[in-house]
N, C-alpha and C positions, 0 to 999 in steps of 0.2 A: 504494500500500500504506500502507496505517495499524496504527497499535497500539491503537485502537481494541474491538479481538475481546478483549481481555486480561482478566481479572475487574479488576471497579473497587471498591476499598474508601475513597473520600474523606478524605484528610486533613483534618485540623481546619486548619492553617495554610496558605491556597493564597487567593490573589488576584488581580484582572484583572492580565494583561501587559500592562507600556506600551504604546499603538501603536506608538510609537518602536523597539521594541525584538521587532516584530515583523517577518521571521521570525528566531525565537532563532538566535543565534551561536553557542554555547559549550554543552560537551559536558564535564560533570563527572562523577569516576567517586568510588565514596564505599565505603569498608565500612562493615558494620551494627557490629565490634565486636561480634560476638555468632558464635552457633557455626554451621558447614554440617550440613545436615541438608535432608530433603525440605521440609517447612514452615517454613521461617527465612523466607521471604519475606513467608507469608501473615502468621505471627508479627510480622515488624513493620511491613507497611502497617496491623495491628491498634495496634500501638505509636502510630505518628503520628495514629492514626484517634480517642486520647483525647482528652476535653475539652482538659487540661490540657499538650498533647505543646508540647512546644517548639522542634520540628523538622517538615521533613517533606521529601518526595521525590517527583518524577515516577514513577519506579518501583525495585521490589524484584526482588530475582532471587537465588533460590538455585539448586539441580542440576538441580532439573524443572518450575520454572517460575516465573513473572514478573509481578507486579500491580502494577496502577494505582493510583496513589494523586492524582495529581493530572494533571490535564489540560494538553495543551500548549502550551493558550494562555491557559495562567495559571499562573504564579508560585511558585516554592515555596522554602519559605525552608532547602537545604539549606547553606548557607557563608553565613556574615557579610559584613555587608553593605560589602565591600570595593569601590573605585570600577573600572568595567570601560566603557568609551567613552561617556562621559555619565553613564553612570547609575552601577546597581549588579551583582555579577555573577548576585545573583539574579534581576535582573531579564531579562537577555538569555540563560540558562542551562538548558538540559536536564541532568538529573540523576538518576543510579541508584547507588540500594544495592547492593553483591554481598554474599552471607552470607560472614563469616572476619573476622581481626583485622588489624593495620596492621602487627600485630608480625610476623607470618607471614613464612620464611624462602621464596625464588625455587618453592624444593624441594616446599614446602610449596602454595604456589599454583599449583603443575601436578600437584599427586596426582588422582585421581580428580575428587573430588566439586568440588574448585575450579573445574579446567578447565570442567565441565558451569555452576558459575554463569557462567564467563566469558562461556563462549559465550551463554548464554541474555542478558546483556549485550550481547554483542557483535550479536546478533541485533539488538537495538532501537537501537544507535547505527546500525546498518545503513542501518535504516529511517530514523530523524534525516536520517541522511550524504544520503542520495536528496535524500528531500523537503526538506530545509531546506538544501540543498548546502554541508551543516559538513565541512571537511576530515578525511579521519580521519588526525589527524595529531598527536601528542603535541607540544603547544606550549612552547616554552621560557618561562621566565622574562622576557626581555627580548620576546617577541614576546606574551605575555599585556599587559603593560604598555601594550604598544604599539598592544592593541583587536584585533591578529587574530585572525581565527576558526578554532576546531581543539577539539582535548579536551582536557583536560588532569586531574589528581588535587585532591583537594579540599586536599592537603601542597601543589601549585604553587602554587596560590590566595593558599594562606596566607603563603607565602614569595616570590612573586613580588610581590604586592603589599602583604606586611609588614604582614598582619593581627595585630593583640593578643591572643591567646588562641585563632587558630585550630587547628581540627585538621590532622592529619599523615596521615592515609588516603589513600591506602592502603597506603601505606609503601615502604618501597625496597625491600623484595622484591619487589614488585608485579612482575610478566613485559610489561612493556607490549610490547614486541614479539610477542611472541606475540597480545596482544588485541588490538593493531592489525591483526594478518595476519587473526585471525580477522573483522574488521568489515567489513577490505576484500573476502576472500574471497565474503562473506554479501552485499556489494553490487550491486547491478544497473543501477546508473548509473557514469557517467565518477568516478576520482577525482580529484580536485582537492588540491593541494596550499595551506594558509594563502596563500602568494604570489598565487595563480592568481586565489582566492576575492577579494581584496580586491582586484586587478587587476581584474575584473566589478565591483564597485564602484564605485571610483576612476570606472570608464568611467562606468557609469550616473550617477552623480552629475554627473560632466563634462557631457556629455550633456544632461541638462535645464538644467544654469547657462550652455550655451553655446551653444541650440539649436539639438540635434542635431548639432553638429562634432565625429565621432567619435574615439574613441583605435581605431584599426584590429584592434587585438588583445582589445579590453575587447567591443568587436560582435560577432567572431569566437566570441567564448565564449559571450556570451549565443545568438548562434544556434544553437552546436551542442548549450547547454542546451536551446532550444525544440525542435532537430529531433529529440531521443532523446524527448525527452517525448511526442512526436506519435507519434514512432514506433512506442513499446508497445502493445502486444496490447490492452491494458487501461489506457489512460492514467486519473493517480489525480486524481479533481478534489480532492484537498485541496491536492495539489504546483499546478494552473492555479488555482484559486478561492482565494486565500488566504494563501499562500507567495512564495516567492519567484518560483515562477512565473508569477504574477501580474506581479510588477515585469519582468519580462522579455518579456512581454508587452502589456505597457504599453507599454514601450520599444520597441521592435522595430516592433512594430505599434498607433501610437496612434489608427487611427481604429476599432479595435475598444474595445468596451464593456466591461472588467472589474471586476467588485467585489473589491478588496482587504481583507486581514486576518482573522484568523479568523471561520470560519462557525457 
């Protein structure tokens, strides 16, 4: 499954994704600062979409629907450029708009029309969480710092890594419990826990520095990541061609032939 199907309106600010930093880690949640309403979304992928915009975003989401503004395997500059494992977090980072303010009371982000952005949100981290196997898991402070992979507010960002003039969105009313139930609900793959996610790492990286002498529990994962992926009715070639299934495949089984990184 892709996002793909979405209406695409191009941001003016969106550039190649390192390879390095390919497939994205991090899962930023942002408000527009602007009002709910049915078109708040289309409204501002038009915003980001000016010459002159000095922002931009993977995607928008208000109550009944959800637009592309920048592609996955490129870059969008929604957080400054604060340092996140090597690089930058715009550089390894999926990110959405939801229509409302930062100010917004708990109360306030589950009346109607919030909930309905949440979810149309929570839909596309969904799809993230699959394909790029990002934990849905709101990241602390100390575990951003520390390069693992999860979601987190664009206020973590700012204060986890002690950004000068970043923003606070979406605020501490934000219900992240609630949009976390909703993402894992909407999910159709295993969830993985940050822990779990960098444990498949750790391995695969072991792995090739030690040819092939496995961490028993890091192989474990990466197989039961390939057998569900086999498994589907409709396996998605962007999760085997590109993603992280790709590397897991690689791994697992190196006398097959895969092209890695976006297609």
């Amino acid at each position: 499954m892709t996002l793909e199907h979405l209406p695409y309106v191009p941001a003016t600010l969106q550039w190649p994704r390192p390879s390095v930093c390919w497939p994205p880690a991090l899962g930023i949640v942002h408000d527009m600062e602007a009002p709910e309403g049915p078109l708040t979304a289309e409204n501002c992928a038009q915003f980001f979409a000016r010459p002159n915009a000095t922002g931009s975003t993977h995607l928008c989401c208000d109550e009944n629907s959800t637009v592309r503004c920048v592609p996955d395997e490129r870059k969008s500059a929604g957080a400054k450029g604060a340092p996140y494992i090597g690089r930058t977090v715009n550089d390894w980072a999926l990110q959405i708009e939801h229509a409302g303010y930062a100010r917004q009371s708990r109360a306030e982000w589950l009346d109607r029309s919030s909930l309905a952005t949440m979810e149309q949100g929570a839909r596309a981290f969904a799809v993230w969480s699959d394909v790029y196997v990002i934990p849905p898991f709101r990241l602390t402070d100390a575990q951003i710092r520390s390069g693992l992979h999860g979601l987190c507010g664009h206020g973590d960002v700012t204060r986890a890594l002690r950004v000068s003039g970043g923003h606070t969105d979406p605020g501490f009313g934000f219900p992240w419990d609630v949009y976390l139930e909703m993402i894992r609900s909407f999910k159709e793959a295993e969830v993985w826990t940050p822990e779990e996610k960098q444990t498949l790492l750790d391995g695969a990286k072991a792995s090739i520095a030690m040819n092939d002498r496995w961490n028993k529990d890091a192989r474990t994962k990466l197989e039961e990541v390939w057998t569900n992926l086999m498994d589907r009715d409709d396996p998605d070639p962007g999760f085997r061609n590109g993603t992280v299934g790709a590397m897991v495949q690689r791994i697992l089984y190196p006398e097959t032939e895969v092209v890695a990184g976006p297609q």
